[in-house]
NUBA-374645 format. One record per residue (C-alpha): z, x, y; residue in one letter. Coordinates in Angstrom, 3 decimals. Example, Ala and Ser with C-alpha at 12.3 -4.5 7.8 and 13.67 -1.06 7.14 Angstrom:
2
<tivex Z="7.800" X="12.300" Y="-4.500" fise="a"/>
<tivex Z="7.140" X="13.670" Y="-1.060" fise="s"/>
***
This chain:
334
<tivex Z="-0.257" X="113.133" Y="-57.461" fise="x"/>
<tivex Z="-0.611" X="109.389" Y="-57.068" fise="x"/>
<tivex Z="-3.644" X="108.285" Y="-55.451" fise="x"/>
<tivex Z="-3.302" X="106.035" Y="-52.448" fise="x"/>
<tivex Z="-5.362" X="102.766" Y="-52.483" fise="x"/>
<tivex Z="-7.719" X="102.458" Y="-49.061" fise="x"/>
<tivex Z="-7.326" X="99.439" Y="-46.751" fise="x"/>
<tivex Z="-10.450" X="98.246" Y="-45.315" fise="x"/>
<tivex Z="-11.665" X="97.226" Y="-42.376" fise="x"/>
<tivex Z="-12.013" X="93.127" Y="-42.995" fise="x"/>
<tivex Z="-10.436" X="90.669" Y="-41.920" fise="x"/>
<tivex Z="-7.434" X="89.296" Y="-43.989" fise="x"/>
<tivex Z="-7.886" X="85.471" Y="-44.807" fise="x"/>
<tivex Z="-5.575" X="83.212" Y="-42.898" fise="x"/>
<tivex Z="-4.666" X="79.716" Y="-43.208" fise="x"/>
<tivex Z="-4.098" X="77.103" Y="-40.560" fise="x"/>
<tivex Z="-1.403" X="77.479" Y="-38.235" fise="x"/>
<tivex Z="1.530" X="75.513" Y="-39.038" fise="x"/>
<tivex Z="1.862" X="72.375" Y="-36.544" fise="x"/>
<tivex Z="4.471" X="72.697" Y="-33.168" fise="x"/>
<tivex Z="7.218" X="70.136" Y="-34.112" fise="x"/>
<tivex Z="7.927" X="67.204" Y="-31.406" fise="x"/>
<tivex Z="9.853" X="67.813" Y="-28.640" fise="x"/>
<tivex Z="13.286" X="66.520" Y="-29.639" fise="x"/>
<tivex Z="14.888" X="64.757" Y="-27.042" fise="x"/>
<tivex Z="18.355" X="65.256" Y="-26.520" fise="x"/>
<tivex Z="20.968" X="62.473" Y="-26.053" fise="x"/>
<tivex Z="20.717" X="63.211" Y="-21.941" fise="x"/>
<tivex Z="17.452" X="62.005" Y="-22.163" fise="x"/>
<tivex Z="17.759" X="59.434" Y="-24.409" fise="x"/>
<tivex Z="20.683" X="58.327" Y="-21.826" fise="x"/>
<tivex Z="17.918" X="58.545" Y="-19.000" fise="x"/>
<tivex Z="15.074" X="56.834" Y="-20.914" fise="x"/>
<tivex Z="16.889" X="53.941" Y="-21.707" fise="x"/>
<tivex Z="18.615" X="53.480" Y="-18.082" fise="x"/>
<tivex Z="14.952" X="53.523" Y="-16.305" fise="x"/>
<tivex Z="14.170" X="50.596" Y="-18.490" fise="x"/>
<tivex Z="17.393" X="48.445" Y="-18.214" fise="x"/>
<tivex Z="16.216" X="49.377" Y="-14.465" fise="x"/>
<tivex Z="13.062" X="48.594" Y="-14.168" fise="x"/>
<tivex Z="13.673" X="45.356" Y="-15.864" fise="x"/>
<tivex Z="16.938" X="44.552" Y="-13.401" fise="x"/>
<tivex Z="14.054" X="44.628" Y="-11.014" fise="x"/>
<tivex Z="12.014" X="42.880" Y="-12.379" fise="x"/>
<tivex Z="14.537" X="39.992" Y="-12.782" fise="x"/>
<tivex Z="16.011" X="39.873" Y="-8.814" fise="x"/>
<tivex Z="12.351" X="40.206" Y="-8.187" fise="x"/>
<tivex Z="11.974" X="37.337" Y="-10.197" fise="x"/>
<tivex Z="14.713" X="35.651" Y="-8.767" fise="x"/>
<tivex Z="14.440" X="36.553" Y="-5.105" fise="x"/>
<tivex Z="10.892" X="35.055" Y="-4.851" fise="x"/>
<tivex Z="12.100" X="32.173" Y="-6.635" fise="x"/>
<tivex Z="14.760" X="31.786" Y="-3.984" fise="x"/>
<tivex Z="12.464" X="32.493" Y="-1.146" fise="x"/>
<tivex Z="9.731" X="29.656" Y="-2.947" fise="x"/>
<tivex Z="12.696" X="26.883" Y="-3.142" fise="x"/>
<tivex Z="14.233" X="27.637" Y="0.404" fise="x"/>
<tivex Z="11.848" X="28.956" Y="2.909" fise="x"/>
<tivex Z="8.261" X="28.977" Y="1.360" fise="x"/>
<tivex Z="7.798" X="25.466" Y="-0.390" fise="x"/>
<tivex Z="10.050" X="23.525" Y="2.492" fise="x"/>
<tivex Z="8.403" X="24.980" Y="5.315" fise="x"/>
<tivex Z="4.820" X="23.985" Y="3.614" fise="x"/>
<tivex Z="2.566" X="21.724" Y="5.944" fise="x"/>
<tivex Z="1.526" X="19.245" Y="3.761" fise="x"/>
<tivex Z="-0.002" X="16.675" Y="6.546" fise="x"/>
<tivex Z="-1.860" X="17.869" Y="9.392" fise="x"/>
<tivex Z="-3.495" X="15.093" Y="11.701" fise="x"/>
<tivex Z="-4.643" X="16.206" Y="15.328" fise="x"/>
<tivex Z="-1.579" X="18.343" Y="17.044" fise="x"/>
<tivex Z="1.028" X="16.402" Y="14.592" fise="x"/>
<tivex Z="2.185" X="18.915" Y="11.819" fise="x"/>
<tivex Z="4.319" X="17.555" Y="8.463" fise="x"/>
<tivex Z="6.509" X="19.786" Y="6.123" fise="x"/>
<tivex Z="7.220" X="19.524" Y="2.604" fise="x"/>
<tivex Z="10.921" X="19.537" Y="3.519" fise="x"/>
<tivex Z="10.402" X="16.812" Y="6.890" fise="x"/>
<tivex Z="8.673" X="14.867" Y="4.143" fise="x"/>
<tivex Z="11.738" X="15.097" Y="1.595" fise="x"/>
<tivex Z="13.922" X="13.755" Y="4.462" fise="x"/>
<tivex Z="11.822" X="10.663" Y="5.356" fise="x"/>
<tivex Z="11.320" X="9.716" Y="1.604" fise="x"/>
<tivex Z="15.729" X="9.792" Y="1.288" fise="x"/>
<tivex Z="15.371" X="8.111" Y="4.560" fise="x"/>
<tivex Z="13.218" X="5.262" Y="3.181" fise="x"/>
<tivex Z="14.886" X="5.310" Y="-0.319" fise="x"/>
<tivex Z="18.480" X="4.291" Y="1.941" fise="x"/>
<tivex Z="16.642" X="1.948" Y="4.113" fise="x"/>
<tivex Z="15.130" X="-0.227" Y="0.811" fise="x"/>
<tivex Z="16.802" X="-3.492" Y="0.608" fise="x"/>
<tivex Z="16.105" X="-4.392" Y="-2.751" fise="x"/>
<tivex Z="18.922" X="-3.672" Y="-5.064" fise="x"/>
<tivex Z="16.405" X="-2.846" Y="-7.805" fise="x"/>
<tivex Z="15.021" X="0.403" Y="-8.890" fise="x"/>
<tivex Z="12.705" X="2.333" Y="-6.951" fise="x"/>
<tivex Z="9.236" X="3.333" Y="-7.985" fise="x"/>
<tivex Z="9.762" X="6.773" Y="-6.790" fise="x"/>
<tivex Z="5.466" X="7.331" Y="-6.977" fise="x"/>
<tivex Z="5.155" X="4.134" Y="-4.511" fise="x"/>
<tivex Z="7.690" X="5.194" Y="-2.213" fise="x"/>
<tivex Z="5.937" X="8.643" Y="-1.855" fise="x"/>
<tivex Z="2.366" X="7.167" Y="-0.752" fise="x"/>
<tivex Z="4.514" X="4.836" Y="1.540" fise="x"/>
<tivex Z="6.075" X="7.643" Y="2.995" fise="x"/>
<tivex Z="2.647" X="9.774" Y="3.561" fise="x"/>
<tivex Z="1.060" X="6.591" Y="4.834" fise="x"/>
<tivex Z="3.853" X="6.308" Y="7.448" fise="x"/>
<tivex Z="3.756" X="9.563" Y="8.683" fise="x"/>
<tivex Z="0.041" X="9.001" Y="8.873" fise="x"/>
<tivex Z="0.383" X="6.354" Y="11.112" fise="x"/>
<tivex Z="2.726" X="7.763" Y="12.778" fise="x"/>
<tivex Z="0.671" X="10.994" Y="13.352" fise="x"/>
<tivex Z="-2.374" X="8.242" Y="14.568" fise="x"/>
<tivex Z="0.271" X="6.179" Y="17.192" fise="x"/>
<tivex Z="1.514" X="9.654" Y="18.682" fise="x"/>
<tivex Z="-2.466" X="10.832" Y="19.192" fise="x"/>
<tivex Z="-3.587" X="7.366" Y="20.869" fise="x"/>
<tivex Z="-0.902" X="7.323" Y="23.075" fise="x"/>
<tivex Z="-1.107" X="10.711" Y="24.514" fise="x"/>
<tivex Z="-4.716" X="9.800" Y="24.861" fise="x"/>
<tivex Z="-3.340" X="7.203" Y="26.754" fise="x"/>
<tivex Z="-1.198" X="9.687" Y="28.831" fise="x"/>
<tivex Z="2.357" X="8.491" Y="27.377" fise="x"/>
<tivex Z="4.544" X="10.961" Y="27.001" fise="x"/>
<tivex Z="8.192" X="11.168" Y="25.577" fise="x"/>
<tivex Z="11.153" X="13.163" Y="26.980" fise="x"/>
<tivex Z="14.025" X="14.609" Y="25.294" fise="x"/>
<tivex Z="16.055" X="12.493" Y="27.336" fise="x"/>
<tivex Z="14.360" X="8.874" Y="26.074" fise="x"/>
<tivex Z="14.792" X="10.107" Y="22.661" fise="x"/>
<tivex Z="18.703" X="10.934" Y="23.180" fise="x"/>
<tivex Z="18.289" X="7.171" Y="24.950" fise="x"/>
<tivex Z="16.966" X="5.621" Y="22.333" fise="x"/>
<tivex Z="19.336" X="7.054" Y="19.572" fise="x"/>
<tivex Z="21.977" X="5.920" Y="22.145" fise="x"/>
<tivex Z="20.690" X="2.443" Y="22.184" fise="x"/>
<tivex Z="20.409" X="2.292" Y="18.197" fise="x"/>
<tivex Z="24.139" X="3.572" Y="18.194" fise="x"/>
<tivex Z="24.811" X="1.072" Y="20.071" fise="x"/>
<tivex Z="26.887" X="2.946" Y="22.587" fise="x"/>
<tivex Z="26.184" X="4.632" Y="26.013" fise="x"/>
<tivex Z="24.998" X="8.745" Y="25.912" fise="x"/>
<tivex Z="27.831" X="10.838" Y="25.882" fise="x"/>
<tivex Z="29.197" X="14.341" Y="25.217" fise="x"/>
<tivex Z="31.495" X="16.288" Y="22.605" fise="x"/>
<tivex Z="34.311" X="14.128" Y="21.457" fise="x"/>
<tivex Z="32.110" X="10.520" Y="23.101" fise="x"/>
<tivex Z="31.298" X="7.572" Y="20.595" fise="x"/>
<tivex Z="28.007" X="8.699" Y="21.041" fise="x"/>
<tivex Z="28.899" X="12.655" Y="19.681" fise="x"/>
<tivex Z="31.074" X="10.769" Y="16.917" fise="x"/>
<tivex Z="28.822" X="7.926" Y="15.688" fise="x"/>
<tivex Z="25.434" X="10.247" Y="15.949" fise="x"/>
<tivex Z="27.270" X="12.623" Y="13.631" fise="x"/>
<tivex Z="27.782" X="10.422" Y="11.179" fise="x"/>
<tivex Z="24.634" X="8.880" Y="11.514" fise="x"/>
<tivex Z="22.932" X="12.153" Y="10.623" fise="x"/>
<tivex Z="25.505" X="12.827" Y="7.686" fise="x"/>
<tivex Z="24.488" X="9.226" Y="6.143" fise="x"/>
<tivex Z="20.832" X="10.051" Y="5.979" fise="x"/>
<tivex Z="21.421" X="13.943" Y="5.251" fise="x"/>
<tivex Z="18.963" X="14.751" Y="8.533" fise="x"/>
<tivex Z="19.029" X="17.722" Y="10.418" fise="x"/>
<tivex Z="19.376" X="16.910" Y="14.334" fise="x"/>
<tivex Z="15.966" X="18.064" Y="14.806" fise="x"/>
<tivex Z="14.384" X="16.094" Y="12.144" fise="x"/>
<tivex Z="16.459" X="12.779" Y="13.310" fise="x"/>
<tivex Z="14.949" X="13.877" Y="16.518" fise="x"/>
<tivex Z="11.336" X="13.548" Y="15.374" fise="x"/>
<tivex Z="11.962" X="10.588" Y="13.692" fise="x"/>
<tivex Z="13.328" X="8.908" Y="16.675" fise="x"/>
<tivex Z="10.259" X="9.978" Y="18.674" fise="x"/>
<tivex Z="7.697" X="8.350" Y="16.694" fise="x"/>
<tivex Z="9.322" X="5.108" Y="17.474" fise="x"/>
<tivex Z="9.856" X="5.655" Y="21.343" fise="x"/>
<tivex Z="6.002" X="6.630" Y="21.628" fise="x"/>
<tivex Z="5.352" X="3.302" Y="19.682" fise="x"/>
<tivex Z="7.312" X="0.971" Y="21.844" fise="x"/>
<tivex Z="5.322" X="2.707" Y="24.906" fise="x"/>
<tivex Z="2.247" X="2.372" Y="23.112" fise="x"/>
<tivex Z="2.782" X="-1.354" Y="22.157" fise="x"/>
<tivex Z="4.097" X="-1.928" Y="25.849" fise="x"/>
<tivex Z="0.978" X="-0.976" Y="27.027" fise="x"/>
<tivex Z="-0.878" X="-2.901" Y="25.267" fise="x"/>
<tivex Z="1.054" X="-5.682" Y="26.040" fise="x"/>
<tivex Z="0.700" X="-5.260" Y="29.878" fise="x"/>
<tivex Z="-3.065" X="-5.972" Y="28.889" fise="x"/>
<tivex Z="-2.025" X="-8.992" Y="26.962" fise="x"/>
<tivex Z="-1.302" X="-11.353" Y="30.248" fise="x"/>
<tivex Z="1.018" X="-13.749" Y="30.170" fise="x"/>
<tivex Z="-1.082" X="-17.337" Y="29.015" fise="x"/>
<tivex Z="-3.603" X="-17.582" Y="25.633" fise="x"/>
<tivex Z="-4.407" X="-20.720" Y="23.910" fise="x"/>
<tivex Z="-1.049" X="-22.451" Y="22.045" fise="x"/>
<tivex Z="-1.514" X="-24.424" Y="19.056" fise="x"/>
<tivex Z="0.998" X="-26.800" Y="17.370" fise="x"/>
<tivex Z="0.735" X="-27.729" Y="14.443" fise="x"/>
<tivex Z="2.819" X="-30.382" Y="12.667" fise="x"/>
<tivex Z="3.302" X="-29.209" Y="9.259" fise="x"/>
<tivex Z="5.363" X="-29.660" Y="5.272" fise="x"/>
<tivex Z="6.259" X="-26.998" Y="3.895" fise="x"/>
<tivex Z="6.579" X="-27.299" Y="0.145" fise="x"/>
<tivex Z="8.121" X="-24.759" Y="-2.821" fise="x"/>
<tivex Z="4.630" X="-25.579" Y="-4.893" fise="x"/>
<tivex Z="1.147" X="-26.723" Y="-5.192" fise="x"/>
<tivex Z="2.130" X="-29.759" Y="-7.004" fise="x"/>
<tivex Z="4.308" X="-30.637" Y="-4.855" fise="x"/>
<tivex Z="1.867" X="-30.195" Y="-1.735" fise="x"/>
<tivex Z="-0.464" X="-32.090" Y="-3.330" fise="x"/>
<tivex Z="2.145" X="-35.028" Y="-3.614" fise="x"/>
<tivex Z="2.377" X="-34.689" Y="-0.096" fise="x"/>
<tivex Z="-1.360" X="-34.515" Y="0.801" fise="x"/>
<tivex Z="-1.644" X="-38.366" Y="-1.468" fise="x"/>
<tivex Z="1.448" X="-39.672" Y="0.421" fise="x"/>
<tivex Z="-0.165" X="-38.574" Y="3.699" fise="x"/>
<tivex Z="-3.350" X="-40.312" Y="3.398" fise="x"/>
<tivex Z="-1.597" X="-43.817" Y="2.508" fise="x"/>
<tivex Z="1.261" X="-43.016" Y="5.276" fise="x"/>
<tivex Z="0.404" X="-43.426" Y="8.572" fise="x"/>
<tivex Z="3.680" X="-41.880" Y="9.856" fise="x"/>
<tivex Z="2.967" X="-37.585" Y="9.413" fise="x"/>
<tivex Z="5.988" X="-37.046" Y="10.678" fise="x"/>
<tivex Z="8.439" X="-39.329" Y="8.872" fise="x"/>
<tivex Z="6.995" X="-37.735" Y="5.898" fise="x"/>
<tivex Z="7.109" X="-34.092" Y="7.032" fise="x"/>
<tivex Z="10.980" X="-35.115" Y="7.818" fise="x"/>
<tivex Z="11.900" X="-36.259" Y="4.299" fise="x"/>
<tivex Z="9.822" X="-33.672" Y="1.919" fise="x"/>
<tivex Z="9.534" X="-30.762" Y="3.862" fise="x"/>
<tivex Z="11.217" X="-28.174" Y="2.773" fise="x"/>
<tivex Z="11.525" X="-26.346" Y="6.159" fise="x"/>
<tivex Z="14.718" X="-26.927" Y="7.757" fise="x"/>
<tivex Z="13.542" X="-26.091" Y="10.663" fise="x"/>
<tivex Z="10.683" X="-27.994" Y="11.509" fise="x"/>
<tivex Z="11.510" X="-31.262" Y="9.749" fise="x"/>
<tivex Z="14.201" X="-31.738" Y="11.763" fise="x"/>
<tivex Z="11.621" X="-32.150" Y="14.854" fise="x"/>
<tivex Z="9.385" X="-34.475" Y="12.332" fise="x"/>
<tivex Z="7.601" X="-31.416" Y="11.322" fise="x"/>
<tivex Z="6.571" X="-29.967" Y="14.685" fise="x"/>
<tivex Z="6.399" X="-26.270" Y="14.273" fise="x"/>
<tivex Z="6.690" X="-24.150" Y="17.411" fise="x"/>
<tivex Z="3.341" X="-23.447" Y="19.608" fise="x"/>
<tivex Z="1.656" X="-20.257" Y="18.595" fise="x"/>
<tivex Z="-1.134" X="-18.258" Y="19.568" fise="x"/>
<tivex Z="-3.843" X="-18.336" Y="16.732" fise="x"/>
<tivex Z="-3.211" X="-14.022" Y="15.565" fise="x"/>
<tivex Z="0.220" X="-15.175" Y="14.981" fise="x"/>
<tivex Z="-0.645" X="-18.051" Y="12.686" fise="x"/>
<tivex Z="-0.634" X="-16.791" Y="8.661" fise="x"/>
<tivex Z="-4.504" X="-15.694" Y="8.128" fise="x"/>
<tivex Z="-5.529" X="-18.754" Y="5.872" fise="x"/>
<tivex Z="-3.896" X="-21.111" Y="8.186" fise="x"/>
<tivex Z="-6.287" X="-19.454" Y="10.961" fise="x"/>
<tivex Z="-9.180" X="-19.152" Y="8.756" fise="x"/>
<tivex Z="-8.448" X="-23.052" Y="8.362" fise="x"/>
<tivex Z="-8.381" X="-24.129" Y="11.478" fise="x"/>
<tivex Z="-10.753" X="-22.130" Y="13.086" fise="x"/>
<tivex Z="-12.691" X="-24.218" Y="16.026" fise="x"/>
<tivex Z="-10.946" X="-27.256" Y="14.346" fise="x"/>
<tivex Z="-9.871" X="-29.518" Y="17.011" fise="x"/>
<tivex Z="-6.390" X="-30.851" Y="17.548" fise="x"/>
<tivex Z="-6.174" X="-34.887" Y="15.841" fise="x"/>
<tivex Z="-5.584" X="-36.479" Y="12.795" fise="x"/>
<tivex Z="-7.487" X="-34.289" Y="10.069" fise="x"/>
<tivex Z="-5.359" X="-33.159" Y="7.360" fise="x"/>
<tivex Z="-5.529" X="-29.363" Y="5.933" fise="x"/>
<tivex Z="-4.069" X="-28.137" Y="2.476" fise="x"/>
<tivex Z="-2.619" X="-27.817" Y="0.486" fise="x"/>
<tivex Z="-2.627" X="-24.120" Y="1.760" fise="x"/>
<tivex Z="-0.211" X="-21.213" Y="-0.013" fise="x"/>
<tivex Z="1.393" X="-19.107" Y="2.884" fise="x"/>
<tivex Z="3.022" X="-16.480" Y="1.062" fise="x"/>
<tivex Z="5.636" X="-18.252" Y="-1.786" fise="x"/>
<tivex Z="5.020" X="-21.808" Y="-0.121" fise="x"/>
<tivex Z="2.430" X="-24.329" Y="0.149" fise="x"/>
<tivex Z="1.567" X="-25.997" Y="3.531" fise="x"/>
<tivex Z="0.134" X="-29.460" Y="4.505" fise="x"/>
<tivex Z="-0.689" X="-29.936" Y="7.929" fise="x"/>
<tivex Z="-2.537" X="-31.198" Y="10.732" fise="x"/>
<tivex Z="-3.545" X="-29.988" Y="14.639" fise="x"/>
<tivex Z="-0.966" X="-31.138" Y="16.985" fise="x"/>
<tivex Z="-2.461" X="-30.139" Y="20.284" fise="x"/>
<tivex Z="-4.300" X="-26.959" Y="21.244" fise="x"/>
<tivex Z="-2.876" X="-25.641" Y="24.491" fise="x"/>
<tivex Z="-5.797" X="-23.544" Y="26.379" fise="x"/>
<tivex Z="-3.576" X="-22.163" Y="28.503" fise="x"/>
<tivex Z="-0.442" X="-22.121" Y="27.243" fise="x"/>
<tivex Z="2.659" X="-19.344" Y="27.900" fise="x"/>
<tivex Z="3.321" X="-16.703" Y="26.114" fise="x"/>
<tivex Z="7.362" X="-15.772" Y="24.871" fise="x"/>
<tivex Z="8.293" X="-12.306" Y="25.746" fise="x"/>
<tivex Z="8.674" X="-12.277" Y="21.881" fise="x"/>
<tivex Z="4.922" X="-13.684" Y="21.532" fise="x"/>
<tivex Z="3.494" X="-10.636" Y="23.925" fise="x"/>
<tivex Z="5.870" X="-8.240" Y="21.433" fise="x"/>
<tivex Z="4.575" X="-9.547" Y="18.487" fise="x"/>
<tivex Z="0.524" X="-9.459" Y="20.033" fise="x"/>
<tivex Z="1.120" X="-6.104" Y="21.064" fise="x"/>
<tivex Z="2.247" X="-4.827" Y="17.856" fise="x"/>
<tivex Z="-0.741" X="-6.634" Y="16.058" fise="x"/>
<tivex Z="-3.425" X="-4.916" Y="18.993" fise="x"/>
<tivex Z="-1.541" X="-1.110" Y="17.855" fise="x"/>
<tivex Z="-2.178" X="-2.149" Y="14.060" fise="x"/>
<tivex Z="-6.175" X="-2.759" Y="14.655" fise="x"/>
<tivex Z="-6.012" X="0.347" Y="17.168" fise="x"/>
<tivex Z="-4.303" X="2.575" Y="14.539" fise="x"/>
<tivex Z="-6.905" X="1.499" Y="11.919" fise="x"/>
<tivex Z="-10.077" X="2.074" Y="14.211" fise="x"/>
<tivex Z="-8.646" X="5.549" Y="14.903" fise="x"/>
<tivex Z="-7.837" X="6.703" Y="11.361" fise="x"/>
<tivex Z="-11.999" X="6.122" Y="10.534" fise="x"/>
<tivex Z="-12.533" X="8.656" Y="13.121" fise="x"/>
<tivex Z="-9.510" X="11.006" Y="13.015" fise="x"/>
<tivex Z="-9.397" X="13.787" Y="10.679" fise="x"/>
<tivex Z="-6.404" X="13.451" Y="7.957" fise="x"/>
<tivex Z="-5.359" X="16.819" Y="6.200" fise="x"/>
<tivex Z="-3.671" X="16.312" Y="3.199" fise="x"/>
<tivex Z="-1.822" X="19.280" Y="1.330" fise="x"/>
<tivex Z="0.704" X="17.903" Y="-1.340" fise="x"/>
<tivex Z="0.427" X="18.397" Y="-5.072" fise="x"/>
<tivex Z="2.497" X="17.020" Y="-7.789" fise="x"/>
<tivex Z="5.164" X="20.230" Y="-7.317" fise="x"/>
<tivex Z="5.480" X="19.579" Y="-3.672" fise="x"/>
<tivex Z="6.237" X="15.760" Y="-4.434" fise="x"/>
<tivex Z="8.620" X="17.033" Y="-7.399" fise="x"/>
<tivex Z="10.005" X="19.324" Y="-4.808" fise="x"/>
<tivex Z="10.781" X="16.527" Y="-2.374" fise="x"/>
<tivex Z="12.400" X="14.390" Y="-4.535" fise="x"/>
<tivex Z="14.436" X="16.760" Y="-6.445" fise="x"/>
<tivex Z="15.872" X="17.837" Y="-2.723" fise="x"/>
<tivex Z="15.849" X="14.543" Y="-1.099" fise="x"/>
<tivex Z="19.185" X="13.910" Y="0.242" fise="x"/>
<tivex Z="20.083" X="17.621" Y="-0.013" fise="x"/>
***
C-alpha cells in the first residue's frame, strides 16, 4: 500500500501580488475628457475677450484721469478734446501728438481752475446759456427739431465726433469764462493811463539798427517811421501806433518804458516777437478811455494771473499713464 506523504502545518511561500492594471478609459471618456478642456479653454478665451471688451469700452473710457475741486475728467472726455484740438490746429504741418496731449491736460486744468473761481464768485451757468451760447456760435437763433439750429448743431457734433453731452461741457467752460472775465472787467472801470507810442517796425535787427542811426541824424521821427517801417498800419499815421494801456503793451516794450516819460528819447532796437521795434513816448494819457475791446482784453489778462494764483493753492489730481494717452489717441475721433 502506497504511503501518503504528510502536509504540514507552515505556511507556503508566496510571492508579491501581481500589480492592478490602469483603469482603461473607454472612448466615452476619452470623448468627455477632451470636451471639458476644449471647454474650459472656450472660457477662458470669451473670458479673455469679454474683459478685454469691457477694458476698451466701459472701464478705460470711463477712467477719471483729472480730478481738480468738484470738476471730474475721463479718459474718453479727454480723447474728445485732444480730436477737438487736433481739428482746431491751423498749421498744416504735422502734429506732435505728445505736445498736443500736455496742451490738452493743461486746458482742462485751467479750465477745471476758471469753473472753481467763478463759483467762488457765485456765477453760475444754466442749461439754457449753454444751448445760447452754442446758438450764438452757430450763428443762428435756438430752435427745435427740423430748425437751423437742430440741423447745423448736428453737424457740428458729427464734425468733431462729440457726444451732445460732451459738446455740452465743452461749451460750458467757455460761458463760465466770459462771466468770469466780465466780472472782472466790471472792476476794471472805464479810464487807466494811455500811452502812444510812435514806433518802426522792422523785419530785423540790422535793419532796426539802420533805423536807430537814421533817427539820431533825422529830426523828423515820423517821416522816417513813414518810409522804413514795415507796419502798414502805423506808418501810414507817421508811425503813431494806437493808445494802449501799459499790460497790453508786448512785455519788453513795458519793461522799457517803465516810469519813462513821454518826449524825445529813443528805445531799441527791441525784438517783439519776429520783429524789431524803434520807438519813442508819444504822450502818456493818465486818464485816458478804455475800448470795450481794451476792458476785454484787461479782463482776460486779470483771469490769467487769477488762474495762476489759484493753481499754487488748488489741489491737481492727475491719473493718466502712457496706456490711457495711447488709449485716447488710438480712439480720438471715434
Amino acid at each position: 500500500m502506497a504511503r501518503r506523504e504528510r502536509t504540514t502545518g507552515l505556511p507556503r511561500a508566496r510571492g508579491p501580488k501581481p500589480a492592478k492594471a490602469a483603469p482603461r478609459f473607454g472612448e466615452r471618456e476619452q470623448r468627455i475628457v477632451a470636451l471639458s478642456i476644449l471647454g474650459l479653454l472656450i472660457i477662458g478665451l470669451l473670458g479673455t475677450f469679454a474683459w478685454r471688451y469691457y477694458d476698451e469700452h466701459y472701464r478705460h473710457p470711463n477712467k477719471t484721469i483729472l480730478a481738480i475741486a468738484d470738476q471730474k475728467y475721463s479718459l474718453q472726455y479727454f480723447s474728445d478734446r485732444l480730436y477737438l484740438a487736433a481739428t482746431q490746429q491751423s498749421s498744416g504741418g504735422s502734429t506732435n501728438v505728445s505736445i498736443l496731449q500736455q496742451t490738452v491736460l493743461t486746458d482742462l486744468e485751467n479750465e477745471a481752475v476758471i469753473i472753481t473761481l467763478a463759483k467762488e464768485k457765485g456765477i453760475t451757468v444754466s442749461d439754457e446759456e449753454i444751448t445760447t451760447e452754442i446758438a450764438s456760435q452757430l450763428g443762428v437763433p435756438i430752435g427745435g427739431a427740423g430748425s437751423s439750429f437742430d440741423t447745423l448743431y448736428r453737424q457740428r457734433l458729427k464734425s468733431v465726433k462729440m457726444s451732445d453731452g460732451a459738446y455740452r461741457r465743452y461749451t460750458e467752460a467757455q460761458v463760465y469764462q466770459q462771466k468770469l472775465s466780465k466780472s472782472f472787467q466790471d472792476q476794471t472801470g472805464d479810464k487807466t493811463e494811455l500811452i502812444t507810442l510812435r514806433t518802426v517796425v522792422s523785419a530785423s535787427q540790422d535793419a532796426a539798427n539802420t533805423v536807430l542811426a537814421l533817427a539820431k541824424t533825422q529830426a523828423d521821427f515820423g517821416s522816417i517811421a513813414q518810409t522804413q517801417s514795415t507796419d502798414l498800419t502805423s506808418r501810414q499815421q507817421d508811425g503813431l501806433m494806437d493808445p494802449e494801456p501799459a499790460r497790453l503793451l508786448p512785455d519788453s516794450v513795458r519793461a522799457a518804458i517803465t516810469d519813462k516819460p513821454a518826449g524825445n528819447d529813443l528805445y531799441g532796437p527791441i525784438q517783439v516777437q519776429t520783429n524789431w521795434w524803434v520807438f519813442r513816448i508819444e504822450t502818456r494819457e493818465p486818464q485816458g478811455t478804455l475800448s470795450e475791446t481794451q476792458k476785454t482784453q484787461l479782463a482776460d489778462l486779470l483771469v490769467q494771473d487769477a488762474v495762476k494764483d489759484r493753481r499754487a493753492t488748488i489741489k491737481i489730481d492727475r491719473n493718466i499713464d502712457s496706456s490711457d494717452y495711447k488709449w485716447a489717441n488710438d480712439n480720438a475721433g471715434k
